[in-house]
C-alpha positions, 0 to 999 in steps of 0.5 A: 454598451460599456455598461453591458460588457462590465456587468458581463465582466462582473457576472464572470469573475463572481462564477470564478472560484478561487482554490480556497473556494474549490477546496471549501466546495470538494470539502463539503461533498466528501463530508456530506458522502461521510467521507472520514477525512474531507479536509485532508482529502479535499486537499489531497484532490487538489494538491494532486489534479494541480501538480503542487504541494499541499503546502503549494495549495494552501500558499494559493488559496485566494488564487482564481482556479482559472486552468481548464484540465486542472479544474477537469481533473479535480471534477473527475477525482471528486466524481469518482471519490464520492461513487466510493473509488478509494482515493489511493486509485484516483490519485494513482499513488499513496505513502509507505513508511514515509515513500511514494508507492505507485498504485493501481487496481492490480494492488493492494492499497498500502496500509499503515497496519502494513508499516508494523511489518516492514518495521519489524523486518527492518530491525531484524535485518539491522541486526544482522552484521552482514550484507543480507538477502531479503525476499518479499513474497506476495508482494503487490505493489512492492512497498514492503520490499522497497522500504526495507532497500531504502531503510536497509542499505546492507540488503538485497531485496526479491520481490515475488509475485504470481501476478505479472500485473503486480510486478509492472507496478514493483518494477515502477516502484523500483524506478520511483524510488531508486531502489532498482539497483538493490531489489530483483522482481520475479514470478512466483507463486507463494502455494507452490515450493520456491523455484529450486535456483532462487537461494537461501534467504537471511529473511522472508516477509510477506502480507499475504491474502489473509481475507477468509472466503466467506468474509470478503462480502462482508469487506466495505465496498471500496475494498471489496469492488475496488481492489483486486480479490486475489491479494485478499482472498485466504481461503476457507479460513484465511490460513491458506497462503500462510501455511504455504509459505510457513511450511513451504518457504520458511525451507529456503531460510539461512540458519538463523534466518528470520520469517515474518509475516502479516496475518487478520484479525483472530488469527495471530494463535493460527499461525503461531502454531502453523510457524511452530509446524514449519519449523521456526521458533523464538516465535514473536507477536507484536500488535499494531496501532489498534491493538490487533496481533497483526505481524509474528516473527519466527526464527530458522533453527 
């Protein structure tokens, strides 16, 4: 009998898995499914589902994973990874300029691309030798706006939104990263004239949809199934939201004032010339990692 029960023991324990051996098993999937980054995403499924560091992961690799909703979480992320679900929605959070930004399929994902915006927002702003007020329009998740309140003490941040959807998730935003004191969230729609009470402005940064229409089939599918068409789709030539905002709201900058935007591939001598129509000069063009002209910056005369 005692034999019996120790072979069962040993049959058990040669099932269980340790964290090394769960991270090595998710590790293997995601390769497999050609997943660019299996080892920093393995790990992040794991860190996440366990509620520990990654450093805490690694610290309990020869641990057994012996905690039944742990090992479940870690099965469902790993599930919906590899059916192509972005790993920004499955963990439910992703990094901004060195920040946590809640995300949800109401948002887009932060890219890094993006931090070349906020960067440049933020010298601007340090170079003024006043309190400022910033609006980000189009603002998604709010990870623009909420980075240039933390990095920028002096500056009170507008995130404007048309999307009520989008402004729940700036306000936990706001929460998360206590930044709720410095930035207000409001309803505005950026094709339309800014509100008439909403103020003059010493800068205006906005990634807005840039996607043109007929491009967006072409997108990878975790972009276009997954995150929401409306912060992506810029109209026939993708200029659409960046004419508005150039011609209509560049009206509501200080003199002085600055408007930076984020634009697409192809598109930085489009838009150099749509700011030039709203009335902006000392027009700047800076390039992100990749080479691409991503962000430009205008001046209000």
């Amino acid at each position: 009998m005692y034999g019996k029960i120790h072979d069962e023991m040993k049959c058990a324990v040669s099932k269980m898995e340790t964290y090394n051996d769960v991270y090595l098993r998710i590790r293997k999937s995601l390769k497999s499914a050609g997943i660019t980054s299996p080892e920093l995403e393995a790990r992040m499924i794991i860190s996440s589902a366990s509620g520990k560091t990654k450093e805490e992961v690694l610290a309990m690799s020869k641990i057994y994973a012996t905690d039944a909703k742990i090992k479940a979480k870690i099965e469902d992320s790993l599930s919906r990874r590899l059916k192509g679900e972005p790993l920004a929605y499955i963990l439910e959070e992703w990094e901004f300029y060195g920040l946590p930004i809640i995300v949800s399929p109401d948002v887009l994902i932060p890219r890094m691309d993006t931090e070349l915006l906020a960067e440049k927002a933020i010298a601007i702003l340090n170079a003024k030798p006043w309190q400022t007020r910033t609006l980000d329009l189009c603002a998604g998740s709010g990870c623009i706006g909420i980075a240039i309140a933390a990095k920028v003490a002096s500056s009170r941040v507008v995130l404007a939104d048309v999307s009520e959807e989008a402004l729940g998730i700036c306000r936990q935003n706001m929460l998360k990263n206590n930044q709720s004191r410095n930035i207000t969230p409001i309803t505005a729609d950026a094709l339309k004239s800014p509100p008439s009470l909403l103020g003059a402005f010493d800068l205006i940064v906005s990634n807005p949809p840039y996607i043109p229409t007929k491009d967006i089939e072409t997108l990878e599918n975790s972009v276009k199934d997954y995150e929401p068409l409306s912060a992506l789709d810029g109209g026939e030539e993708g200029l659409e939201f960046l004419k508005a905002i150039a011609g209509k709201w560049s009206k509501i900058l200080k003199p002085g004032g600055h408007m930076a935007l984020e634009c697409g591939i192809g598109q930085a001598a489009a838009v150099r010339y749509i700011m030039k129509q709203g009335g902006l000069s000392d027009i700047k063009t800076y390039k992100d990692t990749g080479g691409v002209e991503r962000v430009l910056t205008g001046k209000a005369t």
